[in-house]
C-alpha positions in Angstrom: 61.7 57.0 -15.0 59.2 57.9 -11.7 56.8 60.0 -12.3 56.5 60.3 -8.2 57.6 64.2 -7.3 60.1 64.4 -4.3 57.8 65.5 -1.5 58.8 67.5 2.6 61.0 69.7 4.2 63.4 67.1 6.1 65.9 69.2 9.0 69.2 66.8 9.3 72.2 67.1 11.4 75.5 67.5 9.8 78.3 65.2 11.9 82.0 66.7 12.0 83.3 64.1 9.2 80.3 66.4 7.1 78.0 62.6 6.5 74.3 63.4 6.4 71.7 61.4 6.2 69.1 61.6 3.7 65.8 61.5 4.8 64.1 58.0 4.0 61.2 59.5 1.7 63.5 61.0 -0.2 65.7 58.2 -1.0 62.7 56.3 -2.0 62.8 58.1 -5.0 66.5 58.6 -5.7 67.1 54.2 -5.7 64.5 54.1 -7.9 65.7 56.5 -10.4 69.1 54.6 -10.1 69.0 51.1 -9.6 71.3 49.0 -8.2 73.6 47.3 -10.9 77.2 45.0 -10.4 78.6 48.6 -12.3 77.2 50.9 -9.7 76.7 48.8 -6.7 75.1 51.7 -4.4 72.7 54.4 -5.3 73.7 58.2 -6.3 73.2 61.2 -5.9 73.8 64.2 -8.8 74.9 67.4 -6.6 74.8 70.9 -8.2 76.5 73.3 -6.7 77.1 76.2 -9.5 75.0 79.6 -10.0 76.4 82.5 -8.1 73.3 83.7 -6.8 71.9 80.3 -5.2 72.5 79.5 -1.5 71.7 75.9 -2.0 72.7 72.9 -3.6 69.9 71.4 -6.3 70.2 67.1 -6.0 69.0 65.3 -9.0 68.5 61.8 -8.8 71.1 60.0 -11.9 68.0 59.9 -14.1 66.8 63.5 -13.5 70.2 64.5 -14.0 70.6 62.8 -17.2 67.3 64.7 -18.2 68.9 67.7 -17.6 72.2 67.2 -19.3 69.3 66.4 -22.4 67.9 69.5 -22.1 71.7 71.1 -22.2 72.4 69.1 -25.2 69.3 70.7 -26.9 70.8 74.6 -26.6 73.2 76.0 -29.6 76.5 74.8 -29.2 78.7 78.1 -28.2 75.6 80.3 -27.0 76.1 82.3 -23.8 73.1 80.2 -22.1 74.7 77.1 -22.9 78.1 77.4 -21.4 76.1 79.0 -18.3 74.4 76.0 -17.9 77.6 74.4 -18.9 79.5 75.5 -16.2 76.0 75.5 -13.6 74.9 72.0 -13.8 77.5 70.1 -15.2 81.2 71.4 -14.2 80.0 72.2 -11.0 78.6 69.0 -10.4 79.6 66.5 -8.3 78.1 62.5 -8.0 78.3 61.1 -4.7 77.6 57.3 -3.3 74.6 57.0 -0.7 76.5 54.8 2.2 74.8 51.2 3.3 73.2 53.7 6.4 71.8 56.2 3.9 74.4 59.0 4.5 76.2 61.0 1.7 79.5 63.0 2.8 79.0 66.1 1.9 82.1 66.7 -0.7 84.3 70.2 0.0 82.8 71.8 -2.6 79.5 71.6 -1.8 80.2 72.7 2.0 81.7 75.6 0.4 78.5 76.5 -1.2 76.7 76.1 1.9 78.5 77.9 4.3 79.7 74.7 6.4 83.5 75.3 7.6 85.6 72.8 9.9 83.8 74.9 13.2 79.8 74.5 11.9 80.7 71.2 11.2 82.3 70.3 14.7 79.2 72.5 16.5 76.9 70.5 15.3 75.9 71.9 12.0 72.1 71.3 10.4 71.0 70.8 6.9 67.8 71.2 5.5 66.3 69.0 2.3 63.4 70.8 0.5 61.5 69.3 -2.0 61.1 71.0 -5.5 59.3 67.8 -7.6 62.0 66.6 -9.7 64.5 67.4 -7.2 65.4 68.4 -4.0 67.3 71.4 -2.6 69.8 71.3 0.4 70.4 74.6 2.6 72.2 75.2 5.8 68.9 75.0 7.8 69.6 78.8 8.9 69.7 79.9 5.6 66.3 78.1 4.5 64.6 79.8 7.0 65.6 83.2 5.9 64.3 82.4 2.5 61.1 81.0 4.3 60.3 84.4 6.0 61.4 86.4 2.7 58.9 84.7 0.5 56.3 85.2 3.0 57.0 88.4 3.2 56.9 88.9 -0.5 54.9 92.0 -1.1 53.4 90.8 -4.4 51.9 87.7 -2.9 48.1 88.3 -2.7 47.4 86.6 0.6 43.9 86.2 -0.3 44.4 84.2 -3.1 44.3 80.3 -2.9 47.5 78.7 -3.5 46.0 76.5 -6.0 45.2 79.7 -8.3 49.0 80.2 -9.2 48.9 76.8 -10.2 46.0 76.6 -12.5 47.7 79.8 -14.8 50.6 77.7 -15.9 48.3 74.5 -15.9 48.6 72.6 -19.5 45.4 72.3 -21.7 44.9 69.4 -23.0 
């Protein structure tokens, strides 16, 4: 597996048939995290749509999502946390093909989770892909922005402090 993280904020336009491209860097990463075999002839992408509380959908590359589904695998069978992340990450899941022209089409459920119905679609709807390292999150771009300007405005960030300080407390010894 890459160690390489998933990197940029990417702003994409949404056509009416709901096909977005993905940004080029981005699918750097995702073909070489699932390479092209006679079984699976184009490269995928693992969408998550589940968690009430998100307004985004968390994309996995097949071998980050297989990571995942380890870590799953790892919690007691019948615990509460487990069927959470049961029914977060894996029922509502979805594994979509990346087109010869680099496009997904967005599948209903995950336009349900973003907000996209037939008329954002048919205006001219925008997507935004953020990095998060071993992933990447998709918003409708008006939504992301919101969340922008609500973590900067988060009154128990420190504005003095460097950025690189909240890093360095989770940093591993070794």
């Amino acid at each position: 597996m890459s160690t390489e993280a998933f990197r940029g904020t990417f702003h994409q336009k949404v056509d009416s048939k709901a096909r977005v491209s993905i940004p080029v860097d981005l699918r750097r990463k995702l073909t070489l995290e699932d390479p092209v075999t006679q079984d699976s002839p184009k490269t995928r992408i693992v969408m998550v749509y589940g968690g009430r509380r998100r307004t985004f959908v968390e994309c996995y590359t097949i071998a980050g999502a297989a990571e995942l589904a380890a870590d799953i695998e790892n919690m007691p069978l019948g615990s509460k946390d487990r069927l959470r992340a049961e029914r977060d990450f894996i029922e509502d899941s979805q594994t979509v093909e990346i087109d010869d022209d680099g496009r997904i089409v967005l599948p209903p459920p995950v336009r349900e989770k973003m907000g996209f119905g037939p008329a954002d679609l048919d205006g001219g709807a925008m997507a935004t892909f953020a990095a998060a390292t071993n992933r990447f999150k998709l918003y409708r771009t008006d939504v992301w922005k919101a969340e922008r300007v609500a973590l900067e405005d988060d009154e128990d960030e420190d504005e003095d402090a460097d950025p690189l300080a909240r890093i360095a407390k989770y940093k591993t010894q070794g």
